[in-house]
C-alpha positions as CSV (number, residue, x, y, z in Angstrom):
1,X,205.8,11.0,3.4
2,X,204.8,13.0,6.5
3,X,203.1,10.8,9.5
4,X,199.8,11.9,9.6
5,X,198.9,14.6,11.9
6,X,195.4,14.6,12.9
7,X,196.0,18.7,15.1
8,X,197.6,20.1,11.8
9,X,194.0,18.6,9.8
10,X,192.2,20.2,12.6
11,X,194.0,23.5,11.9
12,X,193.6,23.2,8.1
13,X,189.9,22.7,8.8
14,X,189.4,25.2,11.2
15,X,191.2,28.5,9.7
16,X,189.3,31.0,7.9
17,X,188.6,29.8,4.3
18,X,188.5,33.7,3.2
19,X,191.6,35.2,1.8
20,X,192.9,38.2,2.9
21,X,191.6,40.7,-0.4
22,X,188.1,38.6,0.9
23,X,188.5,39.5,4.3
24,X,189.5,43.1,3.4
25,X,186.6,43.6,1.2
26,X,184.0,42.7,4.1
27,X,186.1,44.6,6.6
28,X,186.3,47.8,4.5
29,X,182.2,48.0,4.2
30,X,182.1,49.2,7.9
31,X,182.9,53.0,7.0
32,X,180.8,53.3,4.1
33,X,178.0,51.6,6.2
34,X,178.9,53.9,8.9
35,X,178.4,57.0,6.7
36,X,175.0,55.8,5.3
37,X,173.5,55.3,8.5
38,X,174.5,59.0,9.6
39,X,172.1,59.9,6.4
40,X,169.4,57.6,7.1
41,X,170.2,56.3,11.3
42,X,166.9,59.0,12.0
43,X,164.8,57.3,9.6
44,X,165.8,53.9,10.3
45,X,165.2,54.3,13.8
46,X,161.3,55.0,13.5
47,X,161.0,51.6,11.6
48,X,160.6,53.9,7.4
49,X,162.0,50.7,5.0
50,X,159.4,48.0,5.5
51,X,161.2,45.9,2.8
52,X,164.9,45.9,1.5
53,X,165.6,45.6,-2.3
54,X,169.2,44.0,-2.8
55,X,171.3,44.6,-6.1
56,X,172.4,41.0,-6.7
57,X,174.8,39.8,-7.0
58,X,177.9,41.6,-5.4
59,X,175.3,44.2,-3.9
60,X,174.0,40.6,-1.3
61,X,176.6,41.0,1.2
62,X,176.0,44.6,1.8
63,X,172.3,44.1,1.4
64,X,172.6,41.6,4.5
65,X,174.6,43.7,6.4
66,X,172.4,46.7,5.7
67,X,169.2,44.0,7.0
68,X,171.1,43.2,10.2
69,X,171.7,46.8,11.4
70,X,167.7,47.8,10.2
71,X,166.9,44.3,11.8
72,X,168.6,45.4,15.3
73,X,166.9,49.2,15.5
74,X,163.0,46.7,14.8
75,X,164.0,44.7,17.4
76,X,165.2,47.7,19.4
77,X,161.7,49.1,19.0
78,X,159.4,46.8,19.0
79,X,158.5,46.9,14.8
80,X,158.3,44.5,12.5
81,X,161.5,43.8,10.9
82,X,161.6,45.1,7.0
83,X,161.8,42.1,4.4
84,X,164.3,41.3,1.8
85,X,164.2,40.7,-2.0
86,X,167.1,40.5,-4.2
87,X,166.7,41.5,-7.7
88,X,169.8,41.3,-10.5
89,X,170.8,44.4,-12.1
90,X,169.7,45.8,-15.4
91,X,173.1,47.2,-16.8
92,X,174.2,46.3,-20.3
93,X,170.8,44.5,-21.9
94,X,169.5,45.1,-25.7
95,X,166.5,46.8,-25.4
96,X,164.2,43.3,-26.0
97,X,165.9,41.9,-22.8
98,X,165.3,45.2,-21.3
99,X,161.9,45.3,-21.9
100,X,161.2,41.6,-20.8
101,X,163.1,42.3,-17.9
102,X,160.6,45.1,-17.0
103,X,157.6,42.8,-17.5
104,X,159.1,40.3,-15.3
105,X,160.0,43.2,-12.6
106,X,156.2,44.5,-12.9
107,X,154.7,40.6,-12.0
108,X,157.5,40.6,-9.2
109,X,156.1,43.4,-7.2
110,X,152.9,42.3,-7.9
111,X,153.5,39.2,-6.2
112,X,155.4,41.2,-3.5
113,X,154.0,44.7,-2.3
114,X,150.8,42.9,-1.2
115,X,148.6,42.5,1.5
116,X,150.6,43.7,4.8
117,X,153.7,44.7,3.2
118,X,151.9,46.8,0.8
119,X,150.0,48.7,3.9
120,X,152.9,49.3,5.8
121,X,154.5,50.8,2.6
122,X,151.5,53.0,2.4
123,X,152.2,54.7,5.7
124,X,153.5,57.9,5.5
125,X,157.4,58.6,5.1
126,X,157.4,54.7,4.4
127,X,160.5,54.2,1.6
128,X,161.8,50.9,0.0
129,X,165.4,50.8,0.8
130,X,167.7,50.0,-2.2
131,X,170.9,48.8,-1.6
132,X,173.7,48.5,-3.9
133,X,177.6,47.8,-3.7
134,X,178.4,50.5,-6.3
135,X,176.3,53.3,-8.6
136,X,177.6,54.6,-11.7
137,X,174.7,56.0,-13.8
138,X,172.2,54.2,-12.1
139,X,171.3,52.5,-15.2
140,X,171.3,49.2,-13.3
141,X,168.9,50.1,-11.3
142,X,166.5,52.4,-13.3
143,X,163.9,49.3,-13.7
144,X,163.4,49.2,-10.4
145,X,163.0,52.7,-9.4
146,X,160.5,53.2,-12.5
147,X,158.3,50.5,-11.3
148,X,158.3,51.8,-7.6
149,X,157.4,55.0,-9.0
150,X,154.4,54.0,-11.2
151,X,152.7,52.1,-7.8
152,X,153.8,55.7,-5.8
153,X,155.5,54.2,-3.5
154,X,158.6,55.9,-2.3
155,X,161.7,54.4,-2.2
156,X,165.6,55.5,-0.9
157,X,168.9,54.5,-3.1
158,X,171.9,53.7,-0.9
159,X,175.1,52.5,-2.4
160,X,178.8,51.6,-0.2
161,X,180.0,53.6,-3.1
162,X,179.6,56.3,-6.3
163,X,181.8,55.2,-8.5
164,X,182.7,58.9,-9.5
165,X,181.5,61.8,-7.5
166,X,180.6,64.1,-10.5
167,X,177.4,61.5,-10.6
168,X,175.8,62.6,-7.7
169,X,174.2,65.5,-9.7
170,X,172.6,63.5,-12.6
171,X,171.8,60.8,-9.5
172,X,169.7,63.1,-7.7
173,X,167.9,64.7,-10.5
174,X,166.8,61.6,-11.9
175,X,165.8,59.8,-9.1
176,X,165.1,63.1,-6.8
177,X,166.8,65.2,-4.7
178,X,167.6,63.4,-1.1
179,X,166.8,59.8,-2.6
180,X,170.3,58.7,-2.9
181,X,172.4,58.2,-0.2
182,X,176.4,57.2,-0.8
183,X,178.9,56.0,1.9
184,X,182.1,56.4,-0.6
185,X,183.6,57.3,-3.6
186,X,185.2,54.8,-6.0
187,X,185.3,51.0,-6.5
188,X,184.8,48.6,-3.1
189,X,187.1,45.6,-3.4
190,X,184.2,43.6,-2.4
191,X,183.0,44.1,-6.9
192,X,182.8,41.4,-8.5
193,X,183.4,38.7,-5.6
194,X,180.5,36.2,-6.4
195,X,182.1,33.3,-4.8
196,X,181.3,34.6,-1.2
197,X,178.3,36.4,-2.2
198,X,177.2,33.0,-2.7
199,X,175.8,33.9,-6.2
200,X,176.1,34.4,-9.8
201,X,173.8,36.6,-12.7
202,X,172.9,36.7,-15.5
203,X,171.7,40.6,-16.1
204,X,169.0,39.8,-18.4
205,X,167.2,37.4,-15.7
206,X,165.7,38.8,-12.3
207,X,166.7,36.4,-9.8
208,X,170.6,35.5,-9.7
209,X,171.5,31.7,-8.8
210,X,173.6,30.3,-6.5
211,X,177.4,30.1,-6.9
212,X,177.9,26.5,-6.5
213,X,177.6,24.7,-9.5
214,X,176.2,21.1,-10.2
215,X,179.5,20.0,-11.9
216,X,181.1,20.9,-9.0
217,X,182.6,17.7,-6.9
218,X,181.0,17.5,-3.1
219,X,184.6,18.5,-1.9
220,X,184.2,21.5,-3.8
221,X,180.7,22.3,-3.3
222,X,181.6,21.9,0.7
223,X,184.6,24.1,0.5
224,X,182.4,27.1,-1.6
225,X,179.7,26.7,1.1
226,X,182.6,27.1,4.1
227,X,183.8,30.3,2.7
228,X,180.0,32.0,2.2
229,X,179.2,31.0,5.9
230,X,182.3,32.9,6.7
231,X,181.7,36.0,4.4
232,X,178.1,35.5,6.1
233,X,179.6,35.5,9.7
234,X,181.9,38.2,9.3
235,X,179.5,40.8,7.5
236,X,177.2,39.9,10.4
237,X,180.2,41.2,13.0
238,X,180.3,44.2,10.5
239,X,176.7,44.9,11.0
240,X,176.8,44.7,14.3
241,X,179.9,46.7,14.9
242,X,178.2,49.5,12.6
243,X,174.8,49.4,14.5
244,X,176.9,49.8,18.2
245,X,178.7,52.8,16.9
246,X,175.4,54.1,15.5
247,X,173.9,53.8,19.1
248,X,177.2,55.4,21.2
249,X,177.7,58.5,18.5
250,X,174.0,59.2,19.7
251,X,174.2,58.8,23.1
252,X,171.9,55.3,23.2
């Protein structure tokens, strides 16, 4: 048996605990970022999405990075930085669980687009941002949209990808011209990762729950919780990296 080596534990301990397809997947949101923020930098800029709706649960890291870079042109400013919900998806229910889906949707804004929030969405050009990893028919987000549009409030789709191009038609006349905003085309690796998302869903409840399960030992538990800091941290660097280049392409 090797003699224990208390420098190699320290290296075990201390590497990255994201594998390289995890590390790619974060990585590879900085372009499509990058090409949502030439659509919607101008707007972003004066402060327009006073709240952030996050497709859960592979749409949370992008939703986070997406708060970072809107959190940096606030702070920039001087605004109040926008506030983030996450809400699952609505793809693939029977129409019962649709419709109680809808009913707990319509108590959810209630309880949200209140009081402040609700003023500073009433400003003019004020939107609600939502942000998604990937678009397809939009049918996963449809609930949403229909409930933002019965309380006239306006609201802005923006996806790291369109799963095929030829959707962007339908897309815009459904949810109106301008209102959806794509930085790619095709699937992000980053679908379907819900161990460093942190989460897990069920589509026919609102609110996802966390990843790390209750049978899980403490060493695993500890180990999950190591690799979502990480995804965190390195989505954060993305954000950040996204937000600079914003600023130098326009001369800021």
């Amino acid at each position: 048996m090797p003699a224990y080596n208390p420098c190699m534990e320290s290296y075990q301990w201390n590497k990255s605990p994201l594998d390289n397809r995890e590390e790619i997947a974060i990585k590879e949101m900085r372009i499509p970022l990058r090409n949502i923020m030439n659509e919607i930098g101008a707007e972003a800029e004066k402060g327009a999405y006073p709240l952030i709706i996050g497709d859960d649960a592979s749409g949370r890291l992008p939703t986070l990075a997406m708060k970072r870079i809107l959190d940096s042109f606030c702070k920039e400013k001087g605004l109040p930085l926008p506030e983030t919900r996450f809400v699952t998806g609505s793809k693939r229910l029977s129409p019962e669980e649709l419709q109680a889906k809808k009913s707990k949707l319509a108590e959810f804004f209630d309880e949200t687009i209140d009081g402040e929030l609700l003023s500073r969405l009433s400003a003019p050009g004020a939107k609600v941002l939502i942000m998604s990893d990937v678009v397809d028919t939009g049918t996963s987000l449809d609930p949403v949209i229909e409930e933002l549009k019965a309380r006239n409030i306006g609201y802005q789709v923006v996806s790291l990808s369109l799963l095929y191009e030829n959707r962007q038609p339908m897309l815009e006349k459904k949810w109106g011209e301008g209102n959806y905003t794509t930085g790619d085309v095709g699937l992000p690796y980053l679908f379907g990762m819900q161990t460093i998302s942190g989460v897990k869903k069920q589509p026919e409840e609102l609110f996802s729950t966390p990843f790390k399960d209750p049978r899980y030992s403490e060493e695993e538990k500890t180990e999950i919780q190591r690799q979502i800091n990480a995804a965190r941290q390195m989505t954060d660097e993305v954000a950040d990296g996204v937000y600079k280049e914003w600023r130098e392409k326009e001369g800021k």
